[in-house]
TORTOR-758957 format. One record per residue (C-alpha): residue number from 1; residue in one letter; x, y, z. Coordinates in Angstrom, 3 decimals. Layout:
<seq NUM&type A&u X&v Y&w Z>
...
END
This chain:
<seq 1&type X&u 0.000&v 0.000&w 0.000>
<seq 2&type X&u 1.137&v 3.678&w -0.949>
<seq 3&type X&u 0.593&v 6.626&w 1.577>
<seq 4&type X&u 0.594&v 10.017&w -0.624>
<seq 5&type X&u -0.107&v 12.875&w 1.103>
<seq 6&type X&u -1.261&v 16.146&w -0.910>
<seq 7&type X&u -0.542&v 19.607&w 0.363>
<seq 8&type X&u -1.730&v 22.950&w -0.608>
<seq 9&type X&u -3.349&v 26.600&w 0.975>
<seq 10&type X&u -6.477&v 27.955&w 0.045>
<seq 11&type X&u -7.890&v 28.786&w -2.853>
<seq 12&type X&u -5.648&v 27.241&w -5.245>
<seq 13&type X&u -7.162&v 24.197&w -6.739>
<seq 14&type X&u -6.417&v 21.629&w -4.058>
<seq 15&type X&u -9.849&v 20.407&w -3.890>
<seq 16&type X&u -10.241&v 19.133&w -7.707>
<seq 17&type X&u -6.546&v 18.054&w -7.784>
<seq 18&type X&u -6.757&v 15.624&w -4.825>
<seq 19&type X&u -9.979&v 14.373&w -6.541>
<seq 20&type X&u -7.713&v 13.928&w -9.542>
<seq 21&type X&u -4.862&v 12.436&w -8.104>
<seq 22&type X&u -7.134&v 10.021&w -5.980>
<seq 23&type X&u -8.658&v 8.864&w -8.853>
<seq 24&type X&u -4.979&v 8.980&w -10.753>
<seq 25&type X&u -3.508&v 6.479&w -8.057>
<seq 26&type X&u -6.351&v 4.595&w -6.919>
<seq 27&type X&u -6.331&v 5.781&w -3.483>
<seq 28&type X&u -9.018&v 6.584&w -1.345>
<seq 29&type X&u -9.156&v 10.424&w -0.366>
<seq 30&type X&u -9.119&v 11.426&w 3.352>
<seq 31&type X&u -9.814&v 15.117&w 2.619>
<seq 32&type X&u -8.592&v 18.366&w 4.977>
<seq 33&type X&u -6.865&v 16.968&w 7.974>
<seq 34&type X&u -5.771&v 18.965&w 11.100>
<seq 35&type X&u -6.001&v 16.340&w 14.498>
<seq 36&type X&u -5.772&v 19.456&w 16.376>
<seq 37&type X&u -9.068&v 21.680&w 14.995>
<seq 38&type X&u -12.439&v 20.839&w 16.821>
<seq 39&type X&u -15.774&v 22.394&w 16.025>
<seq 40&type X&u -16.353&v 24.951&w 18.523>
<seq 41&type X&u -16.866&v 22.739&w 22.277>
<seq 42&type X&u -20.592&v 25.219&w 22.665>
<seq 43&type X&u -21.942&v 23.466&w 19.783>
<seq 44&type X&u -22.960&v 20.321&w 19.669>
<seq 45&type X&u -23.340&v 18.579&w 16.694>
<seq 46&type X&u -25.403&v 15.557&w 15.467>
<seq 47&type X&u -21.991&v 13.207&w 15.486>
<seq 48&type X&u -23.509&v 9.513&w 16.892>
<seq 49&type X&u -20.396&v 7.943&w 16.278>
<seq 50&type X&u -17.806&v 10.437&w 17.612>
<seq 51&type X&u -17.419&v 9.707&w 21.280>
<seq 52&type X&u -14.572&v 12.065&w 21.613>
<seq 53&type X&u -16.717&v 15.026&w 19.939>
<seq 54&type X&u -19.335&v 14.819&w 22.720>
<seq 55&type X&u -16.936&v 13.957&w 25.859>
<seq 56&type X&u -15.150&v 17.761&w 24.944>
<seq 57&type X&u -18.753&v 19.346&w 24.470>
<seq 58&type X&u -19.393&v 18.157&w 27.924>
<seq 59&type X&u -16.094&v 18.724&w 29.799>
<seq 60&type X&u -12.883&v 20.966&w 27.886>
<seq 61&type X&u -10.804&v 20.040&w 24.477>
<seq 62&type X&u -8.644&v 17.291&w 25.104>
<seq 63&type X&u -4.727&v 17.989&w 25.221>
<seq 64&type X&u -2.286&v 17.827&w 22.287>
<seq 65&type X&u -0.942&v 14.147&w 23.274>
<seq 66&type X&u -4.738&v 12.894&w 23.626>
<seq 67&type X&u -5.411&v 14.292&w 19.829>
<seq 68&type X&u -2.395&v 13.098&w 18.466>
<seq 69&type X&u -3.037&v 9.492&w 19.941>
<seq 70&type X&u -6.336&v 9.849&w 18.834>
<seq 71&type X&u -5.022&v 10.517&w 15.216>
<seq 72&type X&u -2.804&v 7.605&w 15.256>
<seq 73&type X&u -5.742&v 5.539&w 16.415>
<seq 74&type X&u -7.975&v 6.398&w 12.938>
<seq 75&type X&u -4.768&v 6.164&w 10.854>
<seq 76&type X&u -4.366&v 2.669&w 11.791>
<seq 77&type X&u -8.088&v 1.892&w 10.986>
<seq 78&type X&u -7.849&v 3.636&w 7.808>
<seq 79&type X&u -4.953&v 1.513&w 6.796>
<seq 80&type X&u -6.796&v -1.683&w 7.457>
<seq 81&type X&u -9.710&v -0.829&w 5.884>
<seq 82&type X&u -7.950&v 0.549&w 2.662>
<seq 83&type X&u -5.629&v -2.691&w 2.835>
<seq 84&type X&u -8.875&v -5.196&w 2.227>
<seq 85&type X&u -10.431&v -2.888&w -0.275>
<seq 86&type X&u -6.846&v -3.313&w -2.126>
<seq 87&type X&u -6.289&v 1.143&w -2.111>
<seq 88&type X&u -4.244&v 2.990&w -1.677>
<seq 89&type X&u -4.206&v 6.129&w 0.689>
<seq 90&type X&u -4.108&v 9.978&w -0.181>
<seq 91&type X&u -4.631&v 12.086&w 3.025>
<seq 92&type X&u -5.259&v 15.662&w 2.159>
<seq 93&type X&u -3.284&v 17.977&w 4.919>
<seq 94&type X&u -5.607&v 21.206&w 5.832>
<seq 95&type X&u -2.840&v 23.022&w 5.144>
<seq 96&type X&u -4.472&v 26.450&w 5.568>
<seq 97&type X&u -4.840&v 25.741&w 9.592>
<seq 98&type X&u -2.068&v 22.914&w 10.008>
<seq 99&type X&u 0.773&v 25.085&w 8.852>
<seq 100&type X&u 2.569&v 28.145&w 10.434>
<seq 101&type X&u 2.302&v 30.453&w 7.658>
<seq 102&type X&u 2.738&v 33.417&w 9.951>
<seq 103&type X&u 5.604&v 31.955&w 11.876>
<seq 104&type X&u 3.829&v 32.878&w 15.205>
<seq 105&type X&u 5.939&v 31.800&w 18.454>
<seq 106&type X&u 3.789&v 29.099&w 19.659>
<seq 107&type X&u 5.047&v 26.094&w 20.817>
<seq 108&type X&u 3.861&v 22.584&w 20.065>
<seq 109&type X&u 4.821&v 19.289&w 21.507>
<seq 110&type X&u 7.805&v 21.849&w 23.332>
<seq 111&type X&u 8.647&v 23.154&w 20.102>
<seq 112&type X&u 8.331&v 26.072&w 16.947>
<seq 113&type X&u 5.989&v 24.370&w 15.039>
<seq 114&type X&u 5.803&v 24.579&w 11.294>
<seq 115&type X&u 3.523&v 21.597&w 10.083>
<seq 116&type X&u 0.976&v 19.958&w 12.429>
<seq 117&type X&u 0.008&v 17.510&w 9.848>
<seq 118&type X&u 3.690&v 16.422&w 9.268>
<seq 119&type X&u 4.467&v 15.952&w 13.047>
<seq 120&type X&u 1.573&v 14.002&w 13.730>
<seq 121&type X&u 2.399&v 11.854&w 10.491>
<seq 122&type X&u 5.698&v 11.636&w 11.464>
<seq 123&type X&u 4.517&v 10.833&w 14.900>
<seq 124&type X&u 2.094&v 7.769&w 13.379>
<seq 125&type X&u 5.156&v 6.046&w 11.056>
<seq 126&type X&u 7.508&v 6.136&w 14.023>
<seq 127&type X&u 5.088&v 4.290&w 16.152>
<seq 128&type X&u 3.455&v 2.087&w 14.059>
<seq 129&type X&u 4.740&v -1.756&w 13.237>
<seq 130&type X&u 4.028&v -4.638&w 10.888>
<seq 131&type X&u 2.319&v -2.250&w 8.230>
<seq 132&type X&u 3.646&v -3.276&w 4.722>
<seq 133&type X&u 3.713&v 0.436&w 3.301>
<seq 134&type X&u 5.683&v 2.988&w 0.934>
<seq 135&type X&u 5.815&v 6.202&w 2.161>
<seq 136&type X&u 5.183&v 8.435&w -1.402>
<seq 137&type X&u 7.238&v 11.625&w -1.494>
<seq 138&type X&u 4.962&v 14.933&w -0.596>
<seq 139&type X&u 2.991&v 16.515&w -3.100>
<seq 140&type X&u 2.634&v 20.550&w -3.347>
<seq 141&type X&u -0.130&v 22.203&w -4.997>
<seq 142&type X&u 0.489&v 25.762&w -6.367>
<seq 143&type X&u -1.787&v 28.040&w -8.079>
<seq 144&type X&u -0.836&v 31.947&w -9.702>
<seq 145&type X&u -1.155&v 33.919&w -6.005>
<seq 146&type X&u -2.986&v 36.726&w -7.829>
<seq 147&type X&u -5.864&v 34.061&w -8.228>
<seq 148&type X&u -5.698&v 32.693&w -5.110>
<seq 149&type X&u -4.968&v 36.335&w -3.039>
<seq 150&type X&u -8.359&v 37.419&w -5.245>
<seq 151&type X&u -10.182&v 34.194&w -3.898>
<seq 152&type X&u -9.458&v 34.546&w -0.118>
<seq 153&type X&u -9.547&v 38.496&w -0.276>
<seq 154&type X&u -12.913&v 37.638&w -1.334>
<seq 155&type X&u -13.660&v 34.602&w 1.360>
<seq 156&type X&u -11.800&v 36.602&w 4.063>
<seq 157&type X&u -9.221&v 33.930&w 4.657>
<seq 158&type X&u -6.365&v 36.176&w 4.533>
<seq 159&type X&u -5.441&v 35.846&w 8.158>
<seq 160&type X&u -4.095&v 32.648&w 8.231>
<seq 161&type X&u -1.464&v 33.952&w 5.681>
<seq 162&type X&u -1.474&v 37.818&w 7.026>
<seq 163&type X&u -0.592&v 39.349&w 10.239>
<seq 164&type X&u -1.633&v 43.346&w 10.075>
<seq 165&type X&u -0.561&v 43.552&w 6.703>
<seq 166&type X&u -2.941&v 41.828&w 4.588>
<seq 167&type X&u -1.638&v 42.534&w 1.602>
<seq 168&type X&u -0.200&v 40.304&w -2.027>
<seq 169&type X&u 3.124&v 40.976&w -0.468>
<seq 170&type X&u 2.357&v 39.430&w 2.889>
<seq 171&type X&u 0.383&v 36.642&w 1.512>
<seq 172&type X&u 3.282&v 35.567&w -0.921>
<seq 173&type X&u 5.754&v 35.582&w 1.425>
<seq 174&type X&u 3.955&v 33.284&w 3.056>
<seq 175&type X&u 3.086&v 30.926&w 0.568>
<seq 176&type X&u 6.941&v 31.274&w -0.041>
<seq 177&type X&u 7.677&v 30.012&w 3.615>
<seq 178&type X&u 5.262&v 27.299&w 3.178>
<seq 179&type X&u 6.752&v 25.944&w -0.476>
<seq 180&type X&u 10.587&v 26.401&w 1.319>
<seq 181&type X&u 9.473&v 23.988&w 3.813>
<seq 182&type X&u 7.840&v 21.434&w 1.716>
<seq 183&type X&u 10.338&v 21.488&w -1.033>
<seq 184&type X&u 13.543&v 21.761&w 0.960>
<seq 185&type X&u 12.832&v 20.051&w 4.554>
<seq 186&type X&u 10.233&v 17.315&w 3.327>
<seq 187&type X&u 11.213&v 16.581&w -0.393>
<seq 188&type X&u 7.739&v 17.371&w -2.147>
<seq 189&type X&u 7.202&v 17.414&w -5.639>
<seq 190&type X&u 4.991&v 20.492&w -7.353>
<seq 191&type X&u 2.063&v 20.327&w -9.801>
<seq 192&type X&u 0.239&v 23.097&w -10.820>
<seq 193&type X&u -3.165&v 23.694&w -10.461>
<seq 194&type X&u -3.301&v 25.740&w -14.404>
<seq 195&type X&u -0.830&v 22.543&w -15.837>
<seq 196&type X&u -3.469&v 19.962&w -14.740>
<seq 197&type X&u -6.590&v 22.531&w -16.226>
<seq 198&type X&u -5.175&v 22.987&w -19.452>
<seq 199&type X&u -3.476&v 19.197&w -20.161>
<seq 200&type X&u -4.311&v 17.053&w -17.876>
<seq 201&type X&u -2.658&v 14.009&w -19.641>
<seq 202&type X&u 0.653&v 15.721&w -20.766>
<seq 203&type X&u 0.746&v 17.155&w -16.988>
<seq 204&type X&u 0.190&v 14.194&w -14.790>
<seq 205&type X&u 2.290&v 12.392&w -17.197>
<seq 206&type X&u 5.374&v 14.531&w -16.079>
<seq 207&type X&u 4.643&v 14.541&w -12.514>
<seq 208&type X&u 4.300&v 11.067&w -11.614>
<seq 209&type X&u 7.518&v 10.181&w -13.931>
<seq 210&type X&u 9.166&v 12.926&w -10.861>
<seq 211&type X&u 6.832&v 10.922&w -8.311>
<seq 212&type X&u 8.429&v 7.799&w -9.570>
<seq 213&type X&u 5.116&v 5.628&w -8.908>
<seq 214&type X&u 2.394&v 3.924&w -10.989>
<seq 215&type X&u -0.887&v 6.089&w -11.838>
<seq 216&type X&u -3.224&v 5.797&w -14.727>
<seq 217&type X&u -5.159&v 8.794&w -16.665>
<seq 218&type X&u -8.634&v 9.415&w -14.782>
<seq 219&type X&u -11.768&v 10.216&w -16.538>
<seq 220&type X&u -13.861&v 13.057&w -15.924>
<seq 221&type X&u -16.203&v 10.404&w -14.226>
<seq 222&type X&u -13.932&v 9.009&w -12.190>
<seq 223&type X&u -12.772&v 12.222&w -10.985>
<seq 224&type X&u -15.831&v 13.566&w -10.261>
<seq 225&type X&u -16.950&v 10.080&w -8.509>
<seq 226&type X&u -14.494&v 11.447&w -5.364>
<seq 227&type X&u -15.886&v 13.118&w -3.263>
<seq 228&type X&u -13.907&v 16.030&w -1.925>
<seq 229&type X&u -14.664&v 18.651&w 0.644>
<seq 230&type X&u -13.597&v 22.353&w 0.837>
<seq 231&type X&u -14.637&v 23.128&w -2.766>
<seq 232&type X&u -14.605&v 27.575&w -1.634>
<seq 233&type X&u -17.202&v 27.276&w -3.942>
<seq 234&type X&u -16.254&v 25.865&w -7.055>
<seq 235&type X&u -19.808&v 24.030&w -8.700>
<seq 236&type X&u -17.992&v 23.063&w -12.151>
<seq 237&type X&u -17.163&v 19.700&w -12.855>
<seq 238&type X&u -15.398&v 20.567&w -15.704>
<seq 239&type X&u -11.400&v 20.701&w -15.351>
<seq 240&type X&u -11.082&v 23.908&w -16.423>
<seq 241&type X&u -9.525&v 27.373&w -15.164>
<seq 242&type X&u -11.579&v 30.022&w -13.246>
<seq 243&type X&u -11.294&v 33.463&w -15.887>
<seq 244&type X&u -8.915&v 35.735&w -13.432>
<seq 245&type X&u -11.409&v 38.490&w -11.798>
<seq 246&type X&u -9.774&v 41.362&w -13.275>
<seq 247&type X&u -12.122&v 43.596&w -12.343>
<seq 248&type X&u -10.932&v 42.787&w -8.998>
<seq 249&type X&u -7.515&v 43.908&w -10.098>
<seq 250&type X&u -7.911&v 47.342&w -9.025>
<seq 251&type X&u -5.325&v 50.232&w -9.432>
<seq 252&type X&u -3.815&v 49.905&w -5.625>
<seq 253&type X&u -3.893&v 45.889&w -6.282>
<seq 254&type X&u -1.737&v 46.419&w -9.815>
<seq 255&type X&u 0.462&v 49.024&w -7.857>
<seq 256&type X&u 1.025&v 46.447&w -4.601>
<seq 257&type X&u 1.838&v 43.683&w -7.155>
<seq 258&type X&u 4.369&v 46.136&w -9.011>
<seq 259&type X&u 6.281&v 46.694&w -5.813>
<seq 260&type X&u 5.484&v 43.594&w -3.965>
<seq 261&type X&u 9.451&v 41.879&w -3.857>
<seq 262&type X&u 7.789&v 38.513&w -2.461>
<seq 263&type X&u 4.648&v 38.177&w -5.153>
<seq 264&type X&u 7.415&v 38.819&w -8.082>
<seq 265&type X&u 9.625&v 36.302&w -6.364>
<seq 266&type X&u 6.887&v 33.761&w -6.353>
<seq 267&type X&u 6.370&v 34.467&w -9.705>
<seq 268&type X&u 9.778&v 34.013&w -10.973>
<seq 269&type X&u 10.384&v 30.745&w -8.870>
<seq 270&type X&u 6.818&v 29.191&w -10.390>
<seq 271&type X&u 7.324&v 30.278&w -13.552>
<seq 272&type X&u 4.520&v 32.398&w -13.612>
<seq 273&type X&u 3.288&v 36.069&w -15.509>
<seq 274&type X&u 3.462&v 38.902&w -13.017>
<seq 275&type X&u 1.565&v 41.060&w -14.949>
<seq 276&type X&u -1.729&v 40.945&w -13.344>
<seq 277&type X&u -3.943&v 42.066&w -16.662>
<seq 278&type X&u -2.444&v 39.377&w -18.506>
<seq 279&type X&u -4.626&v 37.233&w -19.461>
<seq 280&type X&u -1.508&v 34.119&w -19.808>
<seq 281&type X&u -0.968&v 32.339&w -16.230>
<seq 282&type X&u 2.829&v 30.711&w -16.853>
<seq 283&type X&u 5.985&v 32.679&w -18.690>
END
């Protein structure tokens, strides 16, 4: 059995390419994980078979050790129930709350955390034994940060990536930070969210020879048989590009993108067009 794990922040595709790349590697898709983020403890929700949801409703959250147990607990079910069904595994990191885009000095498990999802996982593979699996090399999700600033200006998810300065600049140097890490401490591998729009063949053709591991070419049905969570409202199921909001693209937007040193960076690393009314995504 083959453990992938698929990484990505908001807004940038992630949703329809973990439905693709399940379906691409015949893995099962446990979407938007973060052991640590509980519905709010004042509401209860209609959860019969989560004992753990109702014990915190009715007492306090349960510590970081109990959660990460917890975690290690379901990823050992999941691995024998994906084992009979002959699957494999893609767990989908929620990136957007599991990862210290801000670099905020908050300790976890006694140290500066930068991945919650990659402890715990960590974590999981150093405790586990008798499991006959292959640990896949990471895979990062990118998308043009003018699209995906646009998007979460829009959803008001900027503060995950933003302290006090909310702006492009801000928000790339984050996703910067967070494609350092996965790249240079965790060996990941990058597909584009545009690549996989416009050729989807061509494009997962060339990642998975990087991936070094067997997938096949998904139909549009078999994509769209997986279901995924966290769509920010994407309704299509069509592979296709969103058109860039460029009426969003107002004057102080074009200006901050101009000066920003971190969105040009980006940019240049991804091989993408800075020029925000262009209407081309990549160089």
């Amino acid at each position: 059995m083959n453990i992938y794990t698929i990484h990505h922040a908001s807004s940038t595709g992630g949703s329809i390419l973990s439905q693709v790349l399940s379906a691409a590697t015949n893995s099962i898709l446990i979407s938007e994980i973060n052991p640590y983020v509980l519905y709010p403890r004042n509401k209860v929700r209609f959860q019969p078979e989560s004992i753990l949801h109702h014990l915190q409703v009715n007492s306090v959250k349960l510590d970081d050790v109990e959660l990460l147990n917890f975690f290690i607990y379901q990823m050992q079910v999941a691995i024998r129930h994906s084992s009979k069904l002959s699957k494999n595994i893609l767990l989908r990191d929620h990136s957007h709350s599991s990862f210290n885009f801000k670099n905020i000095d908050v300790n976890f498990f006694n140290e500066k955390w930068s991945s919650k999802f990659t402890y715990s996982l960590d974590e999981f593979f150093r405790k586990i034994d008798g499991y006959n699996i292959s640990i896949i090399r990471p895979i990062l999700t990118i998308r043009h940060p003018l699209d995906s600033y646009i998007s979460n200006r829009s959803n008001k998810w900027l503060s995950a990536y933003c302290s006090m300065e909310s702006g492009i600049n801000q928000y790339c140097r984050s996703l910067l930070k967070f494609q350092q890490y996965f790249e240079q401490e965790r060996d990941a591998i990058i597909i584009k969210y545009e690549d996989v729009c416009f050729d989807i063949e061509n494009s997962l053709s060339k990642f998975f020879k990087k991936l070094n591991t067997e997938y096949k070419i998904p139909t549009l049905d078999q994509i769209n048989s997986i279901e995924v969570s966290g769509k920010s409202g994407r309704k299509s199921t069509i592979i296709e590009t969103r058109p860039r909001k460029i009426d969003d693209c107002d004057e102080d937007l074009i200006k901050s993108c101009k000066e920003s040193k971190f969105y040009n960076l980006y940019c240049e690393i991804n091989s993408y067009e800075s020029n925000p009314r262009s209407k081309n995504f990549n160089l």
